[in-house]
N, C-alpha and C positions, 0 to 999 in steps of 0.2 A: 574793205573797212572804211576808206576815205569817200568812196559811194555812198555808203550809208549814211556816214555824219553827215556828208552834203543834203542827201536826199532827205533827212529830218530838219533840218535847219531850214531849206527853203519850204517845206510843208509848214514849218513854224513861221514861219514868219507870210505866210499866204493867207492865216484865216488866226487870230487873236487869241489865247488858248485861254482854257474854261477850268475850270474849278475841279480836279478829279479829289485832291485828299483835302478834306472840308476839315481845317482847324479851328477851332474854335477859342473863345478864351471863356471859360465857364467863372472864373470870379469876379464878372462885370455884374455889376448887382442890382445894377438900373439900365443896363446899355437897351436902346431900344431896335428891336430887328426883329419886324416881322417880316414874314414874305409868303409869295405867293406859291404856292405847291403847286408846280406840273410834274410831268412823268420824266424830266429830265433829272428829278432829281433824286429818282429812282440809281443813276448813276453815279451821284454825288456830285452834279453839276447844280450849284449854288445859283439860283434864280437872284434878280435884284432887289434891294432892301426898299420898303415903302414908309418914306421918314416920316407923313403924313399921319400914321398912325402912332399914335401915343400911348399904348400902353406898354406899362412899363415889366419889366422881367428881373425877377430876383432870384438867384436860381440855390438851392437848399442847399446847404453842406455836408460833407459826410466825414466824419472823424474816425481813427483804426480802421484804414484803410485794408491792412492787410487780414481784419478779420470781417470788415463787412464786404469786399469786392467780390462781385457774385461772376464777373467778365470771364471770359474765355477766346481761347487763340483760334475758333473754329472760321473767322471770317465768313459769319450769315449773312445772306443774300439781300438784297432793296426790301427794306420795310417801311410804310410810310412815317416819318418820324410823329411825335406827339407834338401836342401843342405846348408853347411856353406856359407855367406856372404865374399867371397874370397876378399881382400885389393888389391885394383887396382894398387898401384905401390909396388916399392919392396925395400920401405924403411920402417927399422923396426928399431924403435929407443929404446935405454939403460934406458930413461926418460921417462915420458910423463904424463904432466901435465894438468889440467882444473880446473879454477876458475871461477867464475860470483853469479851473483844478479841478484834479479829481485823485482817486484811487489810482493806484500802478502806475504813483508821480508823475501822474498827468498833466500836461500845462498847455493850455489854451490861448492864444491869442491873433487878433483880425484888425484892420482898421483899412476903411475906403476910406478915401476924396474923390467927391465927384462936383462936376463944376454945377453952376444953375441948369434948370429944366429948362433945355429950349430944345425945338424940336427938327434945328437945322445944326447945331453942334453939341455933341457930348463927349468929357474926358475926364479922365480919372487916374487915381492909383490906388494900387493895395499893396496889402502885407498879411502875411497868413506864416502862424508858426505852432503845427501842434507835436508834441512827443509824449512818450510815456515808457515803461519799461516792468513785466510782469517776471515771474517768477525766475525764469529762464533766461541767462545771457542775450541766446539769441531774438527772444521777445521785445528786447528793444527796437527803440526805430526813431526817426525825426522826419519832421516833414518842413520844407521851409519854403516858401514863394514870393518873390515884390517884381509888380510890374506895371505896367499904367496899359492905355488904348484911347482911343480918339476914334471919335465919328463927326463928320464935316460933309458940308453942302457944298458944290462947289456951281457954284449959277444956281440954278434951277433945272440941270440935266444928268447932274452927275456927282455922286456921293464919292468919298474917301475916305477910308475906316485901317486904322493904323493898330498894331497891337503890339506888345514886347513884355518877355518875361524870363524872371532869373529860378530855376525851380533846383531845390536839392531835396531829394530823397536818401535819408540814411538808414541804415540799421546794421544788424552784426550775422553774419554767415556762420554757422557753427560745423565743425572740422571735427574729422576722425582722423587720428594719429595710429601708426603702427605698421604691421608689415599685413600681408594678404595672407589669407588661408587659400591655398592652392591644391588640398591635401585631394576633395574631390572634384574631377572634371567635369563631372553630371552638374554642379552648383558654379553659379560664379562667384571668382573669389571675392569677400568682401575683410575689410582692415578686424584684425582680431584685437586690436585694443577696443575698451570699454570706456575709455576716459574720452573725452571730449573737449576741445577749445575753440573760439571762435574768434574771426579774423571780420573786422571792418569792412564796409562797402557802403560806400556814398556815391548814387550819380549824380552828377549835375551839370543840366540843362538848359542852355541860354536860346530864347527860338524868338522870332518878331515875325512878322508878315506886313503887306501894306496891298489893300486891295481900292481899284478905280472900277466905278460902276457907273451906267445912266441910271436917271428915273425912270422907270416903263410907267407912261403918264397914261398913254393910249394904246388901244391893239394894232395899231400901224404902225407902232414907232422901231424902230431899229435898236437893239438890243447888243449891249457892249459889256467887258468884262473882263481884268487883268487881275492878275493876280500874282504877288513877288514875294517868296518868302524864306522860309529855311530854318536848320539846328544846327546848334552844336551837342554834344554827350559826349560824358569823360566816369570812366569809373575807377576807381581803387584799383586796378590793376590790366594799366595801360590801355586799356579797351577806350578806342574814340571812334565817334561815329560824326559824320557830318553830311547835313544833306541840304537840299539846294531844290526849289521846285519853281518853277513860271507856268503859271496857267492862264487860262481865259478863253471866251465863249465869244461870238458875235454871230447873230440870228435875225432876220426878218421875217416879218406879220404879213402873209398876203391872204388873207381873207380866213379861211375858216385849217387854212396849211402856216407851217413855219418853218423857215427854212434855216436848220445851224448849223454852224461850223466851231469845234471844241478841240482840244487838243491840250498835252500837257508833257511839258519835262522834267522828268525826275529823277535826280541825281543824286548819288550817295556815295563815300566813301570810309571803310573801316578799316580803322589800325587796329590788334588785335594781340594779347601775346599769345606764343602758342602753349600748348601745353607743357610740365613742367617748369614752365617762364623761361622760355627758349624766346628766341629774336619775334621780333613785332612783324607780323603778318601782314599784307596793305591787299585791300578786295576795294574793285570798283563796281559800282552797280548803277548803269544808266538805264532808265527806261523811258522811252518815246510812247506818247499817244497821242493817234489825229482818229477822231469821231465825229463826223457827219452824220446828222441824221436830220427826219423830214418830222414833223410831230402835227397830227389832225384833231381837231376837236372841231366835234357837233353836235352839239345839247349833251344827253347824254355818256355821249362816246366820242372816245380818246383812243387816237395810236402814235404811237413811236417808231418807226424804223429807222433802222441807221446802223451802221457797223464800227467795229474796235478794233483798229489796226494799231498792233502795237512792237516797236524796236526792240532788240537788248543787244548789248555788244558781246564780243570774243570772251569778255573776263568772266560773264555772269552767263553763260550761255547753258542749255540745260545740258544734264550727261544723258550721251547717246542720242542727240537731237544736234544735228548740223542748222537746221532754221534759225534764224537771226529775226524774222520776221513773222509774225503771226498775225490771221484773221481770224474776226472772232464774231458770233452776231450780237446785235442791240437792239432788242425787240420788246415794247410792249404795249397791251392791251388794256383799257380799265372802261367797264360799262356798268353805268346806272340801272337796273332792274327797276328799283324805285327809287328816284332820288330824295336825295337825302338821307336814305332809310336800308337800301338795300345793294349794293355793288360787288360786282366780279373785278377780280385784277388777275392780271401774269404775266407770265414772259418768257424772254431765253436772254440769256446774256453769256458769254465770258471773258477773262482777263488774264492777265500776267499780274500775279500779288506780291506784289513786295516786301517782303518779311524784314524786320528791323530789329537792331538794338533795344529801341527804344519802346518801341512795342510791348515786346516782349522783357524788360525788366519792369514796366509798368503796370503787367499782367504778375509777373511773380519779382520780387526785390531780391530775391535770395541767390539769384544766378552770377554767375563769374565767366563761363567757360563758352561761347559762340560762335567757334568754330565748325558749328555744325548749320549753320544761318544760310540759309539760300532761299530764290522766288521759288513761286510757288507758281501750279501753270493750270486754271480752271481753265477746263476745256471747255465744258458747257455748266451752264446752272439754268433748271425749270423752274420755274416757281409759280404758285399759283392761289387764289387763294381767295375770302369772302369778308367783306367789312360793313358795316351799316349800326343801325340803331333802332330798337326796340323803340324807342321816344325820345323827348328830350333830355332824361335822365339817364338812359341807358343806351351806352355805345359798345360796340365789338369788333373785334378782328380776329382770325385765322387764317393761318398762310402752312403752305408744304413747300420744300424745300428741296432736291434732287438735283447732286450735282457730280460729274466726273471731275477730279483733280489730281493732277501729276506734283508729286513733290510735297505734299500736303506738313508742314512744319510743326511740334509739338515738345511742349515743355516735358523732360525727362530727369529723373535724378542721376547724376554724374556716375557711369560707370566705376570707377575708381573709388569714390567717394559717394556714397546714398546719401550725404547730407548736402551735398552741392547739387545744382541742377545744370543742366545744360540744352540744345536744340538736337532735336532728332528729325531728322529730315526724312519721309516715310516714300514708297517707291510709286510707280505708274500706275493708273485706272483704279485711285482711291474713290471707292463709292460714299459719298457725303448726304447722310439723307438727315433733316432740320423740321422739326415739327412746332410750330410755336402758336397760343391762344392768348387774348386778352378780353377782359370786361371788366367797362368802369363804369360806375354806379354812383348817382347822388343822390343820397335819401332826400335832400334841402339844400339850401344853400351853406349850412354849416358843416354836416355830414357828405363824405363822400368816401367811398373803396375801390383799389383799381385792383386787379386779380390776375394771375398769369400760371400759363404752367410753357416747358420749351425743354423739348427732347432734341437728342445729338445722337446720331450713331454712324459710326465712320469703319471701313474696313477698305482693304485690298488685296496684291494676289501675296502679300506676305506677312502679313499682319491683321486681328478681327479683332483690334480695337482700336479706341483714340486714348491716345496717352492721356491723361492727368486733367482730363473733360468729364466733364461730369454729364451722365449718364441722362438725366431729368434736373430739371428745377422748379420749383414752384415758389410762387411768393402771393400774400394777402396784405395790403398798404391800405389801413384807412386812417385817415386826416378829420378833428373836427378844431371847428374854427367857433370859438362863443363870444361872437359879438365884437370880433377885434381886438378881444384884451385876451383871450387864453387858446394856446393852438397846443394843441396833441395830437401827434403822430404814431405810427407806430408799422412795425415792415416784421412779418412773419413771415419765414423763409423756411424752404426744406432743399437739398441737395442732396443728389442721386449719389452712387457709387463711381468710383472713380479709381481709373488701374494706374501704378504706379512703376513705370518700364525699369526695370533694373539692368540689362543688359541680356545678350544671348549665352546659354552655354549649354554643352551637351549637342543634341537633336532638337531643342527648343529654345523657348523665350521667358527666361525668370520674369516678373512682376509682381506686385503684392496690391491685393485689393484692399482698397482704403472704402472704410464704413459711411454710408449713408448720413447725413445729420440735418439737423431742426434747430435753429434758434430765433431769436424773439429781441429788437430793438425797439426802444422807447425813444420819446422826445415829449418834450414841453417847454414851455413857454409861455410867460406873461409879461404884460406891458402894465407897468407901473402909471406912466404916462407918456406924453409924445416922446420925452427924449430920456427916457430911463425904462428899464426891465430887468428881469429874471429869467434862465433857462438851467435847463437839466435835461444831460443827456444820460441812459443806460442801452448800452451794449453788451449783446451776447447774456440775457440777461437770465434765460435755463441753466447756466452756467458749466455746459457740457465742454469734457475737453475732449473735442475734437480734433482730427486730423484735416487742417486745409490742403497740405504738399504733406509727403512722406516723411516722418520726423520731424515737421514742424506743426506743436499743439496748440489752439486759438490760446488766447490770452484771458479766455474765463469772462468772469461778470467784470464789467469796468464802468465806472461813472463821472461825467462831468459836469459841473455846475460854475454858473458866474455871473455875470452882470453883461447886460449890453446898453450902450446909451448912442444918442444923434443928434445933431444940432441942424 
């Protein structure tokens, strides 16, 4: 064990470690960061920021969280990310304010500072607080955020970009009281009262990071990259999670080859009560990764090799697996057919996944119980797939997906309790297969529609399905823009079937399949003038009650309206 630590410690400190879990802070509402896409980042190895470029990013909001999040815990493979949502005129205001109300005592409110436009320092702060509360005890929720960030030049070689934030998410977990029906063994038993109460659950969140970069000015230049960051999580019922990460990348340009060196420590620890509320649990979860790889580009065509040797310790070690250490490959391919227009990509990659806390209450709010939390171990992931463009108005992608994973992790409703949820850790040679399409289309400059559809299907040798993943998704998003003063959006959504694991009893496996469903979000907005507007949002606005998680029904039609102003 002391071998070990040793031997990651000086691999860490041999080559500057790189960006593996890319956090972002999504309420920076002018920060400027673009970057260049290679295939490293196909890994989540964060390429350097080019402060030269000035366009600016505001990135859209999204309000009832728990009835609009479409995410899920399947961990799909490298996609090439989208481009930022560029701000169509080129006023970036020192203020900017948003308040309103709505139905299902909805209340609304935002406000950034951000300092002057320059394009060697940016910072800021915000505040964001919305809640609301529909028919049902457990329908309520709060959501609260304030934090600032910083972007700085430091010479002419090297950027420094600072972030920190206080986040709480609330709402109420609703509880069945009574004793179990045991009467038959073929059912599992579930609580025979009818009556219902519900119990509190606020996490909250406190995480910063601080990342050092060069400017990559030219293709020769030597390429650096730190990165120091971390959380804390605390919930209603003793559950704490804290994690710890140092990464960073350093790579040279020698001609048409590059040579990197990547690497990352990630550290976590949870206290945890056990069940019942019995004594506090303590799980440590280190994980080590050093990735080297070589990356080629000639017109054309691009390769990546390079491998993913990755540590864990005694604590976190998988069952029935003595290895402490695993190799994994880092492979991939991307070639122009016709550039611009028409390209192949793929690959093989895999990893040791680190399943979280935080993760996974940020996928569903309703959980209490994680004692069923552990890595997850892709053995391999294929993936493969076609991207290009009809013209300049019309872009696509298709990707396939195919992957073996040991320990595959999945939201489940509480044996004991179907109103609680909890982690279901699922067994060896889960087959993981991920189908996903996109096409975005701009009739004009005012009109545009992006379009998606993204299949899931998961089994192994003891289970043929994936818990509480939806089966298919599909979504239609189109946006028009009239002239700067009126924006309407709108996001049409369907969701597959979705099995809801109740527990094993008898010769089998109870679960209850949860119904298909379609709904329909609105948005608008108008500008009064530079430093005053109007918006209105509707959600959920077919007003179907559906089932998002087993026994918890969406919150119906809901609406919010108010005023935004900026100086």
């Amino acid at each position: 064990m002391k071998f070990q630590r040793y031997f990651w410690i000086i691999i860490f400190l041999s080559a500057a470690q790189a960006g593996y879990a890319q956090r972002t802070l999504e309420e920076q509402i002018n920060v400027v960061r673009a970057y260049r896409p290679v295939l490293a980042d196909a890994v989540k190895i964060r390429k350097n920021p080019q402060l030269s470029d000035t366009n600016q990013v505001r990135p859209r909001l999204n309000y009832l969280v728990t009835d609009e999040k479409l995410s899920d815990n399947s961990n799909p493979g490298p996609v090439p990310a989208k481009q930022p949502r560029a701000v169509t005129n080129g006023f970036i205001p020192y203020l900017y304010g948003k308040a309103g109300a709505g139905n299902l005592g909805g209340v609304l409110g935002e406000i950034y500072f951000n300092n002057k436009q320059d394009e060697n320092n940016q910072y800021g702060l915000f505040f964001q607080h919305n809640s609301a509360k529909g028919d049902f005890d457990y329908q309520q929720y709060g959501r609260t955020a304030v934090g600032g960030f910083g972007k700085f030049n430091i010479g002419e070689r090297a950027s420094l970009n600072v972030n920190a934030a206080y986040r709480q998410r609330g709402n109420r977990i609703s509880v069945l009281n009574g004793p179990l029906d045991i009467t038959d063994p073929d059912v599992f038993p579930i609580p025979t009262a009818v009556d219902t109460g519900t119990v509190k659950q606020n996490f909250n969140l406190l995480e910063g990071e601080v990342e050092i970069a060069n400017l990559r000015t030219t293709s020769s230049d030597f390429v650096y990259g730190l990165k120091l960051g971390g959380y804390t999580l605390s919930d209603e019922f003793e559950s704490k999670e804290n994690n710890f990460y140092l990464t960073g990348l350093i790579g040279k340009q020698l001609g048409t080859f590059s040579i990197n060196l990547s690497g990352n420590i990630d550290i976590t620890n949870l206290d945890m009560a056990t069940a019942g509320g019995g004594e506090v649990a303590s799980v440590k979860n280190p994980v080590y990764r050093f990735k080297p790889y070589l990356l080629f580009k000639n017109g054309s065509f691009t390769f990546k090799g390079g491998i993913n040797l990755v540590g864990i310790s005694d604590d976190n070690a998988f069952a029935g697996i003595d290895k402490k250490m695993f190799l994994f490959p880092d492979l991939s391919i991307d070639f122009q057919l016709i550039p611009d227009y028409l390209a192949l990509f793929g690959g093989l990659s895999g990893d040791v996944v680190k399943n979280t806390v935080k993760d996974f209450s940020e996928e569903n709010p309703y959980m209490r119980n994680f004692s069923g939390l552990g890595n997850s171990r892709e053995k391999y992931n294929a993936f493969g797939g076609i991207r290009g463009s009809f013209s300049s108005s019309v872009g696509f992608k298709a990707q396939f997906e195919y992957a073996n994973v040991d320990y595959q992790n999945f939201i489940v409703n509480d044996t004991l309790n179907s109103r609680e949820f909890s982690v279901y850790q699922a067994g060896e040679n889960g087959k993981r297969t991920t189908i996903n399409a996109e096409l975005n289309v701009r009739y004009s400059e005012a009109f545009r529609m992006n379009m998606g559809v993204w299949s899931y299907k998961y089994e192994d040798d003891f289970i043929q399905r994936a818990w509480n993943v939806p089966s298919m998704k599909l979504y239609i998003s189109p946006t028009y823009n009239y002239r700067d003063k009126l924006f309407l959006t709108a996001d049409l959504f369907y969701v597959g079937e979705r099995n809801a694991y109740l527990g094993a009893a008898g010769e089998g496996t109870t679960y209850e399949v949860l119904d298909p469903y379609a709904d329909l979000n609105f948005g608008a907005s108008y500008k009064i003038n530079t430093n005053f507007g109007i918006f209105l949002n509707a959600n959920n606005v077919l007003n179907k009650q559906y089932e998002r998680y087993l026994n918890y029904q969406g919150m119906g039609f809901n609406m919010m309206a108010g005023l935004t102003f900026s100086l």
